[in-house]
N, C-alpha and C positions, 0 to 999 in steps of 0.2 A: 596607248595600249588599252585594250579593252580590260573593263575591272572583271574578275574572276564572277561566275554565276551566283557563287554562295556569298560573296560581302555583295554584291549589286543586289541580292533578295533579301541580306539586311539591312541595306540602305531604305530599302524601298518600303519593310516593317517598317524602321524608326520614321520614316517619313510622316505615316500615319499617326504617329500618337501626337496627343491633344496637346500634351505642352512642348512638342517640337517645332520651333517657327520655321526653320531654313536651314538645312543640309550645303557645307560646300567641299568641294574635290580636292585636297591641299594637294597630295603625292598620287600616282600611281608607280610603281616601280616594276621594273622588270620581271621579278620575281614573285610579282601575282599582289606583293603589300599592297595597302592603300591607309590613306590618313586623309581623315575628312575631320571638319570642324563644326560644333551642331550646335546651335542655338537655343537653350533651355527656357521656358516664359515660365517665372517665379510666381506665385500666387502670393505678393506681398500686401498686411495689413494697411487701409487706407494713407493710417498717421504718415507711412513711410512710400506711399506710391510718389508723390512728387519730388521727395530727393531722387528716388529709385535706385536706391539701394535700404536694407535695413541697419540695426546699429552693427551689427554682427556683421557686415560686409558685404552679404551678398544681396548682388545686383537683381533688380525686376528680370534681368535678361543675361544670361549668366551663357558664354561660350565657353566649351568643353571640346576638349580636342580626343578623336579614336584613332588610335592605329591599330589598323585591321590585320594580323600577320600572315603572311602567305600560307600558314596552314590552320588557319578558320575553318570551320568553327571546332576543332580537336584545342584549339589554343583559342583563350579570349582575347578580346581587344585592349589595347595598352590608353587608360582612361588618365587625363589630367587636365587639373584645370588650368585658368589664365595663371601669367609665372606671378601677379602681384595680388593672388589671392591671399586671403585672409588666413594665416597658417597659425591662428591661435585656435584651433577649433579640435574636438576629438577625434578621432579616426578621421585624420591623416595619416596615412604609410610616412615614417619617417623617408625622409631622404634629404640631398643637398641642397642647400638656399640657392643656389643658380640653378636652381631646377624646377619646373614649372611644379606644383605638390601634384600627390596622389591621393584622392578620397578613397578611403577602406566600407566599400559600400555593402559586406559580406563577410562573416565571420568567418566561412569556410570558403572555397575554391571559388572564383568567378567564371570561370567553365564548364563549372558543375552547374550553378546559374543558369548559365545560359541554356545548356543543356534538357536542364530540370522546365524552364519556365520560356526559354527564345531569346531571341536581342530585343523582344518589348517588355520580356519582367528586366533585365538587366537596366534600359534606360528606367519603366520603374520605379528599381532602387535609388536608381540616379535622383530621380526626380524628387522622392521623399529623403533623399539625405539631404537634397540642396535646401530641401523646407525648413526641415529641423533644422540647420545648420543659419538658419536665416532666422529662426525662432528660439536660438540658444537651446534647442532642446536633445542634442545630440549626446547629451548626458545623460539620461534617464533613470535620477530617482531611486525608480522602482528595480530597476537592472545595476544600478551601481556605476561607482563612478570611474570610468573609462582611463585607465592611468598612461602615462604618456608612452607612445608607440617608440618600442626600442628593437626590432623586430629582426632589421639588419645589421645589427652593430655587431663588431669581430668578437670583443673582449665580454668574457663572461665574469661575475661575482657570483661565487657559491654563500647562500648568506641564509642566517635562522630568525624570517619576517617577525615571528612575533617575538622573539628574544631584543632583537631591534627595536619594536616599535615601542616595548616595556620602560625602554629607557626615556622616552619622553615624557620627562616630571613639569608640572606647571612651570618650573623656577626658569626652565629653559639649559641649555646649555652645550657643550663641545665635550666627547670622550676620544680618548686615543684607544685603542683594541691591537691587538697582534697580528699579525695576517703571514701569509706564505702565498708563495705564488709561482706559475708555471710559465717560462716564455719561449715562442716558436718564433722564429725568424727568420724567413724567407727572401727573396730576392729583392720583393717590390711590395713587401708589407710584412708584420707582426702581430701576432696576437698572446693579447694573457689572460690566463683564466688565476682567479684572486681564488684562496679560501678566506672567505671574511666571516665564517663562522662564529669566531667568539667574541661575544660583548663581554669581556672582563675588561674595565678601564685598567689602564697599564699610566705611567709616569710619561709624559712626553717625551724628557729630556733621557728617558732609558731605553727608547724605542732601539730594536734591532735591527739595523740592512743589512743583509747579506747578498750574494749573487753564484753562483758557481753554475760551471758548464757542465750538463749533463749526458750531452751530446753532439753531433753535428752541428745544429742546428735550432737547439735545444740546453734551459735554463731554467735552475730552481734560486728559488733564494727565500725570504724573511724582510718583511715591511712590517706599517704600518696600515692602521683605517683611520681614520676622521667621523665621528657619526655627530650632527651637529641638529639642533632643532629649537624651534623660539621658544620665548616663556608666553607666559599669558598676557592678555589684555591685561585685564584684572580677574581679581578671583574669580573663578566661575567660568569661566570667555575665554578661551584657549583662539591664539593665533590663529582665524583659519584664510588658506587662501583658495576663492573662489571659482579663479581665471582660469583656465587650460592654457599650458605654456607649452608648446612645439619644441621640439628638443633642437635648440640651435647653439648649444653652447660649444664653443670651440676653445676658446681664450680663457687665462686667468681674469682677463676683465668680464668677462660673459659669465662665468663663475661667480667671482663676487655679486653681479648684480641679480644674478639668481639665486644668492645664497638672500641677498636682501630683498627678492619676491617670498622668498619665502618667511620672511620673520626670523632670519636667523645669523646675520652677517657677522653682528658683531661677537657673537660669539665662538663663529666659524675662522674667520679675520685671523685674528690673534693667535691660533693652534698652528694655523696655514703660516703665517709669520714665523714661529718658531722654527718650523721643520725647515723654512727656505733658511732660515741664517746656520742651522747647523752643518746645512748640505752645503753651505757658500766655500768654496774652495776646495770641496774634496772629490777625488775621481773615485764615483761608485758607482758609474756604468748604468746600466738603465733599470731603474727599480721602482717600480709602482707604486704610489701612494694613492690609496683608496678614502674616497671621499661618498659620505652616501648623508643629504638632506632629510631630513624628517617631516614632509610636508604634509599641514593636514587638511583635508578636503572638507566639503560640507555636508557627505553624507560617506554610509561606505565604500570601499574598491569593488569592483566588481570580482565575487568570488571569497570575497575576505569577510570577518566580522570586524575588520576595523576603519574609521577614516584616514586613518595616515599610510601615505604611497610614499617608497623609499627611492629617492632620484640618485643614483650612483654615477661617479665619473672617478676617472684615475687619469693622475699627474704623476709627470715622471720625473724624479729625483734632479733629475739633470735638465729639467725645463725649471726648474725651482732655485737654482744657483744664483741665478737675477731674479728676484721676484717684482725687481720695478718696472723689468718689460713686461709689463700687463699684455699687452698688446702682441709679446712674440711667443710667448709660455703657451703651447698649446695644451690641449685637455683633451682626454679620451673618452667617449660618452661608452659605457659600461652594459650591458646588459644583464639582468638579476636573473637567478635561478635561486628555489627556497632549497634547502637541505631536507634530505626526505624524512616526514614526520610523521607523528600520529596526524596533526592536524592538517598538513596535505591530502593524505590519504583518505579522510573521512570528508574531506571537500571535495575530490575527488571522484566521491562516491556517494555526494550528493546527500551529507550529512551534516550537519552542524557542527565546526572544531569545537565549538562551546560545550556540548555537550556530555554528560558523564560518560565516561566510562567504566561501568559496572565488569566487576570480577566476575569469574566462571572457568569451570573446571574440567580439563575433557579426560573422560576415563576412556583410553581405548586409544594408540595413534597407529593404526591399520590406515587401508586406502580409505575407508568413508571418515572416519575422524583425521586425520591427515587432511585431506579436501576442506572439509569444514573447518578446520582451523587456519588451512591458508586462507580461502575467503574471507572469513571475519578478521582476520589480521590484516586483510590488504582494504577493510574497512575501517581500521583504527581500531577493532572490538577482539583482537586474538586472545583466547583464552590465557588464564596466569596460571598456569597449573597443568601442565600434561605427564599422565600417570599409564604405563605400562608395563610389563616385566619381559617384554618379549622383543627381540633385535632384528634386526634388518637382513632377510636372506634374498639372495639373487633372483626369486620370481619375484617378491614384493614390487621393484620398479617397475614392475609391467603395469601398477597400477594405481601406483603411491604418490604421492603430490612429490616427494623428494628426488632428486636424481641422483644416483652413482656420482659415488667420489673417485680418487683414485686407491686411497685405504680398502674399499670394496672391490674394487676388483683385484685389489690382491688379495682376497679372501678374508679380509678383514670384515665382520662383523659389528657395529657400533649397536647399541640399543636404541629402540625406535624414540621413546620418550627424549631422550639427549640429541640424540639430531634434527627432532622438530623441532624443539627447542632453540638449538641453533639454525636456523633455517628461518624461523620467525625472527629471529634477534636481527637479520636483516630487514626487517621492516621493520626497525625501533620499538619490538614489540616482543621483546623477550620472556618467557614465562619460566614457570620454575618447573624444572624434569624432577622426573622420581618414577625410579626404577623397580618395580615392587609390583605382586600380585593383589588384585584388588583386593581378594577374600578376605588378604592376610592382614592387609591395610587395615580394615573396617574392624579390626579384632580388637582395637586399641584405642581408647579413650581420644589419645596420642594423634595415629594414625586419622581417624574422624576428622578430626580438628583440623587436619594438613589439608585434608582433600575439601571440606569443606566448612573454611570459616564461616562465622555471625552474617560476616558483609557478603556474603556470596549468593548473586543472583540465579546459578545455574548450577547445576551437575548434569553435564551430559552424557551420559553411556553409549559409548559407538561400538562394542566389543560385539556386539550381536549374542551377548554367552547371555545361555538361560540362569547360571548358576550366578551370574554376575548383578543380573538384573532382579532376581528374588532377594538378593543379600540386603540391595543397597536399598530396596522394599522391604524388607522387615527386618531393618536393624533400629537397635535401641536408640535413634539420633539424639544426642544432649540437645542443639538444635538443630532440629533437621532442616536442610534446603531445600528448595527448589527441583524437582529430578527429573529427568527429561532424558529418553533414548532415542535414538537414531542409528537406523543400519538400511540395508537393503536383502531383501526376501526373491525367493522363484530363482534363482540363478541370474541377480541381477537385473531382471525387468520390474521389480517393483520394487518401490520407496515405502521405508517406513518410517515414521516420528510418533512419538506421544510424549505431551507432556502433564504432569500429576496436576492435579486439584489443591488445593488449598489444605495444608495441613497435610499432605501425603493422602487425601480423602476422593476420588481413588488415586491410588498407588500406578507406578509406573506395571509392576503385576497383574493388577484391576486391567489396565488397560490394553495389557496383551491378549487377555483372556476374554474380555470385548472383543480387540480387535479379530480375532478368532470369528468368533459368531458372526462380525461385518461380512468378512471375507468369504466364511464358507456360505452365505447369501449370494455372494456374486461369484457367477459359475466360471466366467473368463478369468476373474482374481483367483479363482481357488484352483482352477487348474493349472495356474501358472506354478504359485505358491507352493501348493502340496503335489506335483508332480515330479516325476525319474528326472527328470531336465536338472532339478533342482540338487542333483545330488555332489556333494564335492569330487573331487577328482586329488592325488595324489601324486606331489611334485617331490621327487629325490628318492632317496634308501634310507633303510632303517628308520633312524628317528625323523618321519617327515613332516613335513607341512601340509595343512589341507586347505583347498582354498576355493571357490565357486568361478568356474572358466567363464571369464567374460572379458571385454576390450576395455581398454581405459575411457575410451570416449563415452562408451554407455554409464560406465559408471562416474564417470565426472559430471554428466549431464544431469544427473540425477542427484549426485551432490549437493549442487549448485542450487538445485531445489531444497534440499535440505538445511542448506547454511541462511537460505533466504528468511526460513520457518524463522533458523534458530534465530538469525541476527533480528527478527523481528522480536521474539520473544524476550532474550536480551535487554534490548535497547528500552520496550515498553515496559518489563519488570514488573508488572500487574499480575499477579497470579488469581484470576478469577475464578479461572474455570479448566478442568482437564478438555486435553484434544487428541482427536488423535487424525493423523493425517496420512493417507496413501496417496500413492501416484504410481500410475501404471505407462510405461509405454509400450506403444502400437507398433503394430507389425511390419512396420518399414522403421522401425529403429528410432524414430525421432519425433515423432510427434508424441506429447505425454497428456496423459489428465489427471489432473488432481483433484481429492475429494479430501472436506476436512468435517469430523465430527465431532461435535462437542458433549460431553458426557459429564452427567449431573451427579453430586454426594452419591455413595454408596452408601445403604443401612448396614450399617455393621455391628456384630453382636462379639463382646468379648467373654468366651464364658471356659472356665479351668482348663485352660492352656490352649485352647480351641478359638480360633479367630471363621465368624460365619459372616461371609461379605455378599450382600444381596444390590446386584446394577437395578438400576432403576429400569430396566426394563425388561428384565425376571419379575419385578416388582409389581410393576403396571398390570401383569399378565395375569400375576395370583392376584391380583385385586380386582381385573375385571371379571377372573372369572368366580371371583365369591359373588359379586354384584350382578351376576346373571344368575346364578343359583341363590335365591333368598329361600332362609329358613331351613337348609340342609348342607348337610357336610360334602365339601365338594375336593380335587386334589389332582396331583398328575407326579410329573417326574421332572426333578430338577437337572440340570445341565448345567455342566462350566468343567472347572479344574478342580485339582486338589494340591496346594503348594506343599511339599514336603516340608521346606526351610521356612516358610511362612508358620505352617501347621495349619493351612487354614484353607475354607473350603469358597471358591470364590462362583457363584450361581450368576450365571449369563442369561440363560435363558430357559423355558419348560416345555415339555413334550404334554399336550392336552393329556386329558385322561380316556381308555380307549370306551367305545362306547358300553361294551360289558360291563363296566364297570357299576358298582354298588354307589349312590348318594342318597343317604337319608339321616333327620334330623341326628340321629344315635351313633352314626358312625359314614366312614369313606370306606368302600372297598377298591382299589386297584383293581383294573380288568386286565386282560392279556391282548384282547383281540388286536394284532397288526401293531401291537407294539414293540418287538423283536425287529420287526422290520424298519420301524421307525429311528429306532437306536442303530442297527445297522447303517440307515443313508446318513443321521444325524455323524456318525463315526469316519463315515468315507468321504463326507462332503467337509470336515472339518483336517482329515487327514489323521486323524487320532486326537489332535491337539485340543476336542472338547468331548465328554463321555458321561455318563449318567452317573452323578452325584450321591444320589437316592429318590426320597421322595418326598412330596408335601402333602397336607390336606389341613382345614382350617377346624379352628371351634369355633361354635357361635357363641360362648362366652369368654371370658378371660378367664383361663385356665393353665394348669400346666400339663406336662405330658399324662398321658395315663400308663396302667400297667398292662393295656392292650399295644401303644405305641411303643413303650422301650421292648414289647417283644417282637413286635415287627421289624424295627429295627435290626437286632440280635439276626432275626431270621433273613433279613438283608445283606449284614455284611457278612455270611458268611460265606457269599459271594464274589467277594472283590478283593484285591490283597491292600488296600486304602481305605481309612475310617468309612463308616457309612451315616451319609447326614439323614435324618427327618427332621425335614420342617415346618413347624406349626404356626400355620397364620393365626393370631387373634385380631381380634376387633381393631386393635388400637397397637399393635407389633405381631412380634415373632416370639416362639417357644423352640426350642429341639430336643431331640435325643441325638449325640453320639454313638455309636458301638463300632467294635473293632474286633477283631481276633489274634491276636498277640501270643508268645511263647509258644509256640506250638498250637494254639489252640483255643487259648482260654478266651474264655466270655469277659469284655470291656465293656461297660455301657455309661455313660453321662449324660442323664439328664437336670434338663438347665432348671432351677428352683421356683 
């Protein structure tokens, strides 16, 4: 039969490559297979070319056999080598000792291989496993250590790796533990899946079997485990074993002599003894006794922080009755699965189990706090603390990390903070709920202390509430934390994050009020931001919900960005520096960019009840412009907010002074020219959200206000329904005056001493 075109154009690649000697035809089959046998030239070190093979087995000239399958190349070829290859080696695919082995030359798919690279990266691979594999070096170290391939095995152990491996004390020895377990039984096979979860050493001689039918076909019952592991060389020198063992154990005799590779027999022995003489005579039908070695390597498992690989196998009660037929007792080789943890999860995600896990608090569990708290929970870092007062209504899922129970759609309403809370606790990551309005929270000594302990690295505010976000800014913290918000802006197309400075030095506040001035800079952000688009929309009657119309996709996407920020900020716990961070996506929905800005102390003045917060770059601006005016009084108009709950007036940015304007040694006069104008674009380009504060102008000595400045003042606010600042640069700081108009009318003014 002619060989199909596609394996005869990969015969004809592998022919060319440099360490292929000779190609031969074994099969063709009707149905297009083919099976050829190919000759690999080893590159082996001199010492070992005239035995021609290395210690390690493999030969200078190594034949490999391919079956090609009739539907090549959608399906890769079935690779093995000679059947009396060396099957102590790592990545071999487990399979049967009458069966030629199978080298694991690809972490993921061999199809995709071929696919990705042809049938000459595929041989390749081949080529560099057969080196390693000739140089011991199929271990790697640096990648960890390769634990024995259990890939196809029926029978599963659900089991808790490091609670397991805790127990191996230098002294050595053998525990019994509890276990339960599942059995399916089928025509022409069985399987059990073990819970070998707890290491509580239990009494041997109290051990429970149970069995009962659950089903058809189907069984629960009550065993035991075995966990067995060597003692030490001597002090210091813990048993290690070095070799890769291919998993061929079948027999109680293949058993023991692996329990004695491992450094552990005799400890193993004697547990294994007891349980056969109890079982000797009694009918208890097929019950699994879990058996799991503690063997430890010479460096870590790949993926793990530790050297010890846990080898499992399960004996069946009833292969234990004789335990002197070594020889006929068969053994189930087991396959391990960890129990889901923090310490999987944070491996998982490509973080160190070892690592702290620092506390943090989310105020707010809507859709973006919601998102952010799964993420970090399905990183091992879910916050201990979610605080909200508000419950779960039927548009929320359209965008909530939680799904509909069935209590909710009978109309049932749970509280949002108690069902993330439960929702997390499936990721072994339970936090504490608290159902409460933040304002009301913060009012209490009490209350403080709950949301934010000593040890607490984070307060995050996802609430998006302005009134939320001043409080937890200018409250009296015993000690204050860490505070950091997060939401999203524009009707969902922008991301927001900031988080404070060092000492609250700026404030989450500071850093709205910045971000304000960033945004109305950027015309595409600020049209987004402060545009109609942005406006909520209203879901139900009467007492509604509001809520910004957007898909969950868009806003998961953009979550996802935020939990990144958060779980970096987190995890680093360095509070050097406040930030604050956007991200905008583009007008095909999915492409984002993100901007992150860092923002230095603010000068802040505390003077009789008045908090004056000057950014560093209002700052910059009155000091460049005294340093271009020498020798005369120069000024303009300050920009920012004015926090009512704060009481404090926080200066972003200045409006030059217009060129009318008065500067000479004796005084500043403010000019009008095209300044109305300026305040108008400065008001629309901001959205309203930053507005003219009052005004500045400097002394050239160290002075305080005069009685020309608290009348200006005076004659300032009695323009605006919010205090009015002046502020006066001196040489080496700030001065001000306050005034205000209060009761109906009356004249307020404070100036600073």
């Amino acid at each position: 039969m002619t060989i199909p075109i596609v394996i005869a154009r990969a015969l004809n690649l592998i022919s060319t490559h440099p360490a292929v000697k000779k190609i031969r035809v074994l099969h063709d089959f009707d149905d297009g297979a083919v099976v050829v046998e190919i000759d690999i030239a080893n590159e082996l070190p001199a010492a070992w070319r005239e035995a021609g093979e290395s210690p390690s087995g493999v030969r200078s000239v190594e034949t490999v056999t391919l079956g090609f399958p009739h539907n090549y190349p959608a399906f890769a070829p079935n690779l093995t080598l000679r059947a009396d290859f060396n099957r102590s080696h790592p990545h071999i695919n487990p399979g049967p000792a009458n069966l030629p082995p199978q080298p694991c030359l690809v972490a993921g798919s061999p199809r995709e291989l071929i696919q990705s690279r042809g049938i000459d990266g595929f041989i390749d691979q081949l080529v560099a496993w057969l080196d390693k594999a000739a140089m011991f070096k199929l271990n790697d170290p640096a990648i960890g250590w390769e634990p024995v391939r259990r890939d196809d095995i029926d029978d599963v152990m659900i089991v808790d790796g490091a609670k397991m491996r805790a127990l191996a004390t230098p002294q050595g020895g053998c525990v019994a533990v509890c276990t339960t377990f599942f059995q399916i039984i089928t025509t022409d096979q069985q399987h059990f899946s073990i819970d070998h979860r707890s290491c509580d050493s239990i009494d041997l001689a109290k051990g429970k079997y149970s069995r009962r039918q659950i089903g058809g076909k189907a069984w629960a019952g009550d065993s035991i485990g075995l966990i067995a592991w060597p003692s030490d060389i001597n002090p210091g020198h813990p048993f290690i074993t070095p070799d890769y063992l291919p998993e061929t154990v079948s027999t109680i005799r293949d058993l023991f002599d692996r329990a004695e590779r491992y450094g552990c027999r005799i400890q193993f022995e004697g547990s294994l003894n007891l349980i056969a003489f109890g079982a000797n005579g009694r009918n208890l039908g097929s019950i699994p006794v879990a058996i799991t070695f503690l063997a430890r390597r010479p460096y870590n498992l790949i993926g793990t922080d530790s050297s010890i690989e846990l080898c499992s196998y399960l004996v069946d009660l009833q292969q234990l009755q004789d335990i002197t037929k070594y020889d006929q007792a068969q053994v189930r080789i087991c396959a391990l699965r960890e129990q889901l943890s923090i310490d999987i999860l944070r491996r998982a995600s490509g973080l160190p189990a070892t690592a702290d896990r620092p506390s943090w608090t989310l105020v707010g569990c809507g859709s973006v706090g919601s998102k952010i708290a799964s993420h970090m929970a399905r990183r091992g870092h879910g916050p201990t603390l979610v605080t909200d007062n508000g419950s779960m209504e039927p548009h929320n899922y359209a965008r909530h990390a939680l799904l509909p129970t069935q209590a909710s759609d009978r109309g049932i309403q749970n509280d949002k903070a108690s069902l993330l809370a439960e929702s997390l606790a499936q990721l072994r990551d339970k936090p504490t709920a608290h159902k409460a309005d933040i304002i009301a929270t913060c009012d209490t000594a009490e209350g403080r202390a709950l949301i934010a302990p000593q040890s607490l690295r984070l307060l995050l505010n996802t609430t998006a509430s302005t009134v939320a976000r001043e409080r937890l800014s200018f409250l009296n913290w015993e000690h204050r934390p860490p505070i950091a918000e997060a939401h999203l802006l524009g009707a969902g197309r922008i991301a927001y994050a900031a988080f404070e400075g060092p000492g609250g030095n700026p404030s989450i506040s500071d850093l709205a009020a910045e971000s304000y001035r960033i945004i109305s800079a950027n015309e595409r952000i600020r049209d987004r931001v402060f545009s109609a688009e942005a406006e909520a929309i209203v879901i139900g009657q009467g007492c509604s919900a509001a809520t910004f119309p957007m898909p969950d996709d868009r806003l998961s996407a953009l979550a996802s960005g935020l939990s990144q920020i958060v779980g970096h900020r987190v995890q680093d716990g360095v509070q050097n520096e406040a930030e604050i961070h956007l991200a905008e996506v583009a007008d095909d929905g999915l492409s984002q960019t993100w901007s992150r800005h860092t923002v230095a102390p603010w000068t802040i003045i505390e003077a009789d009840g008045y908090s004056i917060r000057i950014s560093p770059n209002a700052d910059a601006q009155i000091r460049a412009e005294i340093a271009a005016r020498p020798g005369t009084e120069t000024g303009g108009v300050i920009v920012g907010r004015f926090s009512q709950i704060g009481n404090a007036f926080q200066i972003v940015d200045v409006i030059p002074a217009p060129p009318d304007s008065t500067f000479s040694p004796e005084k500043f006069v403010l000019g009008k020219l095209d300044l109305k104008l300026k305040i108008h674009t400065l008001i629309k380009n901001s959205g309203g959200s930053l507005y003219v504060l009052g005004t500045w102008h400097n002394h050239l000595v160290k002075s305080g206000p005069s009685g020309l400045d608290a009348a200006t003042a005076i004659k300032l606010a009695i323009k605006q329904y919010f205090p009015t600042l002046l502020l006066i640069a001196l040489p080496d700081g700030y001065t001000h005056v306050v005034a205000e108009f209060v009761n109906g009318g009356a004249k307020m003014c404070r100036m600073a001493a």
